[in-house]
C-alpha positions in Angstrom: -139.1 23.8 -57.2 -139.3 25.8 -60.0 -140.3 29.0 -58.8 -137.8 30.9 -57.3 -138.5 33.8 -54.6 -138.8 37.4 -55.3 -135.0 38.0 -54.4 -133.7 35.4 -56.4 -130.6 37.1 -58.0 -129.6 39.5 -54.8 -126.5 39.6 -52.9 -126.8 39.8 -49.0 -123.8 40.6 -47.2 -125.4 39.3 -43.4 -122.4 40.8 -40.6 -124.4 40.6 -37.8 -124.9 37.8 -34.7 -127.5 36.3 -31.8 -131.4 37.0 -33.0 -132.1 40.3 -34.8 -129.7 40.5 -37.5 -129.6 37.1 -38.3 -133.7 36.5 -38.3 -133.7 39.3 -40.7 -131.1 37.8 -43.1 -133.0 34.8 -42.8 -136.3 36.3 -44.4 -133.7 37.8 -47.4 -133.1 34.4 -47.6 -136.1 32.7 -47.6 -137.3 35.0 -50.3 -134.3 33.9 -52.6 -131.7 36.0 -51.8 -128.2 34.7 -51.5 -127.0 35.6 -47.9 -123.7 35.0 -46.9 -123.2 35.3 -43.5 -120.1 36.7 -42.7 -118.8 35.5 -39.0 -115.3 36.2 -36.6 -113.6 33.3 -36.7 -115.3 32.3 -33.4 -118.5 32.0 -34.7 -122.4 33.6 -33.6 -122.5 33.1 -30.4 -126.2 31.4 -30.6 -124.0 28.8 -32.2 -123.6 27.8 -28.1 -127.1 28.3 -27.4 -130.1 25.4 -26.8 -129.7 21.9 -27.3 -127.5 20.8 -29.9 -126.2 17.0 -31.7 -122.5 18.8 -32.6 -120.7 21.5 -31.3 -121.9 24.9 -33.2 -124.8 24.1 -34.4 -126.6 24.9 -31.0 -130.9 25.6 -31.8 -131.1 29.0 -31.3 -128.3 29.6 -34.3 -130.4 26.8 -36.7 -133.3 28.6 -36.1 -132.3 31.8 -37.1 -130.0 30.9 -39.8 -131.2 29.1 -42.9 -130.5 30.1 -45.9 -127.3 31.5 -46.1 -124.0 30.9 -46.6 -121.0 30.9 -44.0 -118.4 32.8 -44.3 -115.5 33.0 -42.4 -113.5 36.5 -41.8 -111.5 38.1 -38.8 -112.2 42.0 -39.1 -109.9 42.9 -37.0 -107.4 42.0 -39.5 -106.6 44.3 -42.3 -106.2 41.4 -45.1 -110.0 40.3 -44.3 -111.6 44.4 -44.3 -110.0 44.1 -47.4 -112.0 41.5 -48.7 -115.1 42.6 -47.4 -114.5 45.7 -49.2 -114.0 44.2 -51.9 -116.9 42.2 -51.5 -118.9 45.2 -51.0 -119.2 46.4 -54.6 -120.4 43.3 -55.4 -123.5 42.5 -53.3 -126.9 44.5 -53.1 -127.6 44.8 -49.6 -125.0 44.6 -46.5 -126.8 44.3 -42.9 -125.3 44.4 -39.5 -126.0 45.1 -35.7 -122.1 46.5 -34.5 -122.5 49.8 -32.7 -121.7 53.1 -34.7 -118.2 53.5 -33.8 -117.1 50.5 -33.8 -118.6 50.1 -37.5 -116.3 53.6 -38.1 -113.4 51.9 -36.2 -113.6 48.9 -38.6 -114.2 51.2 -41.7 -117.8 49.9 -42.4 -119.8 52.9 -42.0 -122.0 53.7 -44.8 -120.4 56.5 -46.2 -117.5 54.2 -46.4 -119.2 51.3 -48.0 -121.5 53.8 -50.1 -118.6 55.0 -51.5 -117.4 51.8 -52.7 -121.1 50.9 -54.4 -123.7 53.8 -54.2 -126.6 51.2 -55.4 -125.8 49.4 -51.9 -128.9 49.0 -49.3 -126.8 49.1 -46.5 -129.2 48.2 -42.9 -127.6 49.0 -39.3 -129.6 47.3 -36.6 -128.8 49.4 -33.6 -130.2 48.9 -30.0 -131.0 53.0 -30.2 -131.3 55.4 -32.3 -127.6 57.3 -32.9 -130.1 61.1 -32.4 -130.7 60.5 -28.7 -129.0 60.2 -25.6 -129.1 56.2 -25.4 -127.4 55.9 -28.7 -124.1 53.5 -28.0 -125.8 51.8 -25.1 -125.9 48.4 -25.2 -129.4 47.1 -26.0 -130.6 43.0 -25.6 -134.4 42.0 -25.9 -134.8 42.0 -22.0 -133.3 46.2 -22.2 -135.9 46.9 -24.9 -138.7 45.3 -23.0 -138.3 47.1 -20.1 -137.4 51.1 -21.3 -141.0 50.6 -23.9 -142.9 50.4 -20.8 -143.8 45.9 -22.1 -142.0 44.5 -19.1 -143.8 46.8 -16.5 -147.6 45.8 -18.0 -147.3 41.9 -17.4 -147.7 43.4 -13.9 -151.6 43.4 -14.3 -150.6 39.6 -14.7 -147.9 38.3 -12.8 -148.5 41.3 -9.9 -144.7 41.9 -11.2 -142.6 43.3 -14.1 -141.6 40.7 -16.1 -140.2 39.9 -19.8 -142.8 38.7 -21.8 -141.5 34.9 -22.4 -140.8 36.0 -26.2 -137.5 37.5 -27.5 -140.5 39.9 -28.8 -138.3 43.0 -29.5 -135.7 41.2 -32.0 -138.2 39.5 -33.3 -140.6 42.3 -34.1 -137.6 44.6 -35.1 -135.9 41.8 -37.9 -140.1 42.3 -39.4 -139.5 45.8 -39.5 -135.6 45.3 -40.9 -136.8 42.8 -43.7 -139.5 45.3 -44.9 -137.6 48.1 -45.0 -134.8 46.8 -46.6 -137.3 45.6 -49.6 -138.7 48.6 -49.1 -134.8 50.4 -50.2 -134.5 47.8 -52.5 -138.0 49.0 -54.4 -136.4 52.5 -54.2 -133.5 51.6 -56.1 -135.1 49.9 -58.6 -137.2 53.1 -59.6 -134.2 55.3 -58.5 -131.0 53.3 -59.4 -129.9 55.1 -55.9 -129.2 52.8 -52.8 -129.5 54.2 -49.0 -129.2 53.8 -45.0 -131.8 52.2 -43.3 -131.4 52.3 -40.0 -133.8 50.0 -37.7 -133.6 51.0 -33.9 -134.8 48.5 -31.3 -136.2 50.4 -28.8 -138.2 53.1 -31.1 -139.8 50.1 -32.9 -141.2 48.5 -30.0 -142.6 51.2 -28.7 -144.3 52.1 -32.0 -145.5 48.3 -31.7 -146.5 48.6 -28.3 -148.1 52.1 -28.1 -150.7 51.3 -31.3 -153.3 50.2 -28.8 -151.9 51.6 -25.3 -151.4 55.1 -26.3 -155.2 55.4 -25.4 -156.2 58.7 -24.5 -152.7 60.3 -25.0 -153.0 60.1 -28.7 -155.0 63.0 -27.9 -153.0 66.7 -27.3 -154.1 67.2 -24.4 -155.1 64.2 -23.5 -158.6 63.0 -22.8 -158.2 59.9 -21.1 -156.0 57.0 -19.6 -153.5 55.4 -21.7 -153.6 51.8 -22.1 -155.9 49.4 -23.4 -158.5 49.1 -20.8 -159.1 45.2 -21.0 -155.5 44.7 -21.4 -154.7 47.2 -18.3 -157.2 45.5 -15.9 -156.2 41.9 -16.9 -159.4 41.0 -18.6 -157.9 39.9 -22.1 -156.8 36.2 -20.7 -158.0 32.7 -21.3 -161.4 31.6 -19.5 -160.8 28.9 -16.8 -163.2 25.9 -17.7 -164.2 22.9 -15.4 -160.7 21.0 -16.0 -158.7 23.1 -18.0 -158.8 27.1 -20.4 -160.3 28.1 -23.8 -159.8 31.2 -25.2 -162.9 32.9 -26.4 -163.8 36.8 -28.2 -166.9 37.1 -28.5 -166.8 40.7 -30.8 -169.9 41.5 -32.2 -173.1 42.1 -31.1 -173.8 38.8 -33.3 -171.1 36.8 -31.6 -172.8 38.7 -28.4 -176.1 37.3 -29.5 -175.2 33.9 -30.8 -173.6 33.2 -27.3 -175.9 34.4 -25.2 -178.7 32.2 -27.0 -176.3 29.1 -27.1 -175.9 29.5 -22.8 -179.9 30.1 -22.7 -179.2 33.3 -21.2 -182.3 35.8 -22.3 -181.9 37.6 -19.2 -178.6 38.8 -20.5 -180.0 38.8 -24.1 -182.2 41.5 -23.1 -179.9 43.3 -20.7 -178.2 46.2 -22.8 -174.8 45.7 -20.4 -174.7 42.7 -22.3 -176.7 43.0 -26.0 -174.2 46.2 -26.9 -171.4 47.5 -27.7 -171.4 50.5 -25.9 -173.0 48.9 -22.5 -170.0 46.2 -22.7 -167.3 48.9 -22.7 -168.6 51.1 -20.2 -168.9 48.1 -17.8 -166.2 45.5 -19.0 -165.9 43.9 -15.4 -168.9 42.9 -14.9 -169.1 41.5 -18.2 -165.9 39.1 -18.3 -166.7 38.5 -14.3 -169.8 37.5 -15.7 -168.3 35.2 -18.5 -165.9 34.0 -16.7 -168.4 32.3 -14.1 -170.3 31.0 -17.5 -167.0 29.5 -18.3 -166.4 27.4 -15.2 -169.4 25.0 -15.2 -168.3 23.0 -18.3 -165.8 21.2 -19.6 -162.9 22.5 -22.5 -164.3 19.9 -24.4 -168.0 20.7 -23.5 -167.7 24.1 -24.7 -165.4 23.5 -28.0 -168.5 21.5 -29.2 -171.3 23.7 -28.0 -169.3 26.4 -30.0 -168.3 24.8 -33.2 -169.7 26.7 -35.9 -171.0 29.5 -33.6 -168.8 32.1 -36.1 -168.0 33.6 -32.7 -163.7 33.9 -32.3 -162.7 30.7 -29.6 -159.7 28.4 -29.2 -158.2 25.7 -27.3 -155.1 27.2 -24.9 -152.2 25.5 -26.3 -149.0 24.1 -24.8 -146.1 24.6 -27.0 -145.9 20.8 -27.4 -149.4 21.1 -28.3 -148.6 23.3 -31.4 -146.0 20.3 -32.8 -149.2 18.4 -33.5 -152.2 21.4 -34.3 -153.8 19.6 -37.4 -154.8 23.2 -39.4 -151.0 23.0 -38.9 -150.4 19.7 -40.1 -153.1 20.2 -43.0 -150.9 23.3 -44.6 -147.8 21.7 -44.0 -146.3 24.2 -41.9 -143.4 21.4 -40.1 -140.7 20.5 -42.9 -138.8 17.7 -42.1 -135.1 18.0 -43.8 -132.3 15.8 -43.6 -129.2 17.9 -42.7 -125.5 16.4 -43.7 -124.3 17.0 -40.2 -127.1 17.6 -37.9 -129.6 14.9 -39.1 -133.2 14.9 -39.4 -134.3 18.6 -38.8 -137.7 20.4 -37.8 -138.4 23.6 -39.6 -141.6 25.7 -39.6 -142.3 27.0 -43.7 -142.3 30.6 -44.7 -145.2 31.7 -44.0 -145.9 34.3 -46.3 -147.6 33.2 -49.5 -146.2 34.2 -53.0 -148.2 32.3 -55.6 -145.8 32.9 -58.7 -142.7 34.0 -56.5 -143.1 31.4 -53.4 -140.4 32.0 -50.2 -138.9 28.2 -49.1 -136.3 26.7 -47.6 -133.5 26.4 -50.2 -130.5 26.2 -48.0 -129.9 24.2 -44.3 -127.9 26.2 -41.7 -124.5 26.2 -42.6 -121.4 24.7 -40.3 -119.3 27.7 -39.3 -117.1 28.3 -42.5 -118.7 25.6 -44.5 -118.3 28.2 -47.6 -115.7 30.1 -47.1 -113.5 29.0 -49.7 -116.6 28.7 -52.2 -117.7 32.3 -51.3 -113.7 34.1 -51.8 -113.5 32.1 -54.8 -117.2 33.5 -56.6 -115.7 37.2 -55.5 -112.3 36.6 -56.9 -110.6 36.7 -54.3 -107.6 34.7 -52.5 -107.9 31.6 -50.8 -106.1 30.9 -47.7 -103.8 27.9 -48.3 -105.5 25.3 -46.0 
């Protein structure tokens, strides 16, 4: 490939470990960036997580991890802080997910690093913000879920709390770390000045979650529920058909009208509950109630072709193996198959984003822990451990 990404020519100094940190590194990396990933001499500990053909090279740490380099260094040693230091004024961005003080403790806060190289984007992934009274506390996906008020809604569901079957909060967080790291990045290049960025788990996902279930509380003072009503009363949820689901969004009052003609339904054509917007909010039970008995006296099948080309939002409901084989999937090539020296044949999904003269790809496989180590001390100048 020709093209390189839009980060071609950027140093990334990736510290941190499991899903967050490392996710984000991996879109600095996808978009061209060279990341070297920086692990204790033990490794990520998703190295030990999922299925695996070798010791260390677990799922979980292939997914996450492409596009970088590995670096081994033991920070609690004062011979490898010094060569991270001195790596420091040599890279463009540093990113990690240590707690504050122990960052301090090891001497890589960033006034410390700052100091070293004030044109460094340095981003700390932290659980909570270091302003409130969580700050310190230790924060995983399942933590995160739970305090934003996400684990307590699948109740309208599962009649329970429970974690949606995502690690949703890393996920959505390393989105937010990525873009506000290019974001710094953009600054510097206008301001020649690097910054903090600091990317707090918990405030994110409640800003993600809170966009639609805010509701009437985006109001002061309020003037109605919060939540998203169809969400709230389990109505947003796949339509059970004669032998299996479909998902199906009917929108508009077009889509509205289009359906209702495609079930030969005029008596709900000409029923304003049904024909409008406004009569479908105000009485959204008996509207999916409704749909949903529609739903049942067909087949998936029967009702994928009576809607083809309807322009009305529908899907099949698919099983994750299901996605392996999607053909809109299969037509874009979104599975890469690459050959990994170690590891063997390998599934990867492309970058998604599109970049037509600056395209993100997969330039690197996961690296073995401390596959560059001596490569990476060398390109810095500095010593290499006798082997």
């Amino acid at each position: 490939m020709d093209a390189k990404g839009p980060l071609e020519g950027l140093r990334v100094l990736d510290l941190s470990t499991v899903v967050l940190g490392p996710m984000t590194g991996q879109y600095l990396g996808d978009m061209g960036a060279d990341v070297i990933k920086i692990e204790a001499p033990e490794g990520d500990v998703t190295r030990a997580i999922g299925p695996r053909r070798n010791d260390g090279m677990g799922a979980l740490f292939l997914a996450n991890n492409r596009n970088k380099r590995s670096l081994v260094l033991d920070l609690k040693t004062e011979t490898d802080r010094a060569h991270l230091r001195a790596m420091v004024g040599q890279v463009d961005v540093v990113l990690h997910s240590i707690r504050t003080d122990s960052a301090a403790r090891l001497g890589i806060g960033y006034a410390e690093l700052a100091a070293l190289n004030p044109r460094l984007v340095y981003c700390h992934l932290k659980g909570f913000s270091d302003d409130g009274r969580y700050a310190g506390k230790a924060a995983y996906d399942d933590v995160v879920q739970a305090l934003s008020g996400l684990a307590m809604l699948q109740t309208v569901v599962g009649g329970e709390p429970r974690y949606v079957p995502s690690i949703i909060a890393d996920k959505i967080s390393a989105v937010h770390a990525a873009w506000a790291i290019a974001l710094a990045l953009f600054h510097r290049e206008r301001t020649g000045q690097g910054q903090e960025v600091t990317v707090p788990m918990f405030e994110t996902l409640v800003a993600f979650n809170m966009m639609e279930h805010l509701g009437g509380q985006i109001f002061s003072p309020a003037v109605g529920d919060m939540g998203y009503k169809p969400v709230r009363e389990a109505l947003r949820r796949p339509f059970r058909t004669a032998d299996g689901y479909l998902c199906f969004l009917p929108y508009t009052d077009a889509n509205w009208r289009t359906f209702l003609t495609l079930i030969e339904r005029p008596d709900l054509l000409a029923d304003p509950v049904f024909a409008t917007q406004k009569g479908r909010q105000a009485n959204l039970t008996r509207v999916w109630g409704e749909v949903a008995t529609i739903f049942t006296n067909r087949s998936t099948s029967d009702w994928l072709k009576l809607l083809d080309g309807s322009d009305i939002p529908y899907a099949s409901v698919n099983a994750l193996e299901d996605v392996l084989e999607d053909p809109h999937l299969n037509d874009v090539g979104f599975w890469q198959l690459r050959d990994h020296p170690t590891e063997g044949l390998m599934r990867f999904p492309v970058p998604p984003i599109g970049l037509s003269a600056s395209p993100a790809a997969i330039w690197r496989l996961p690296p073995r822990l401390g596959e560059h180590s001596q490569e990476v001390l060398r390109e810095f100048g500095l010593a290499v451990p006798a082997a």
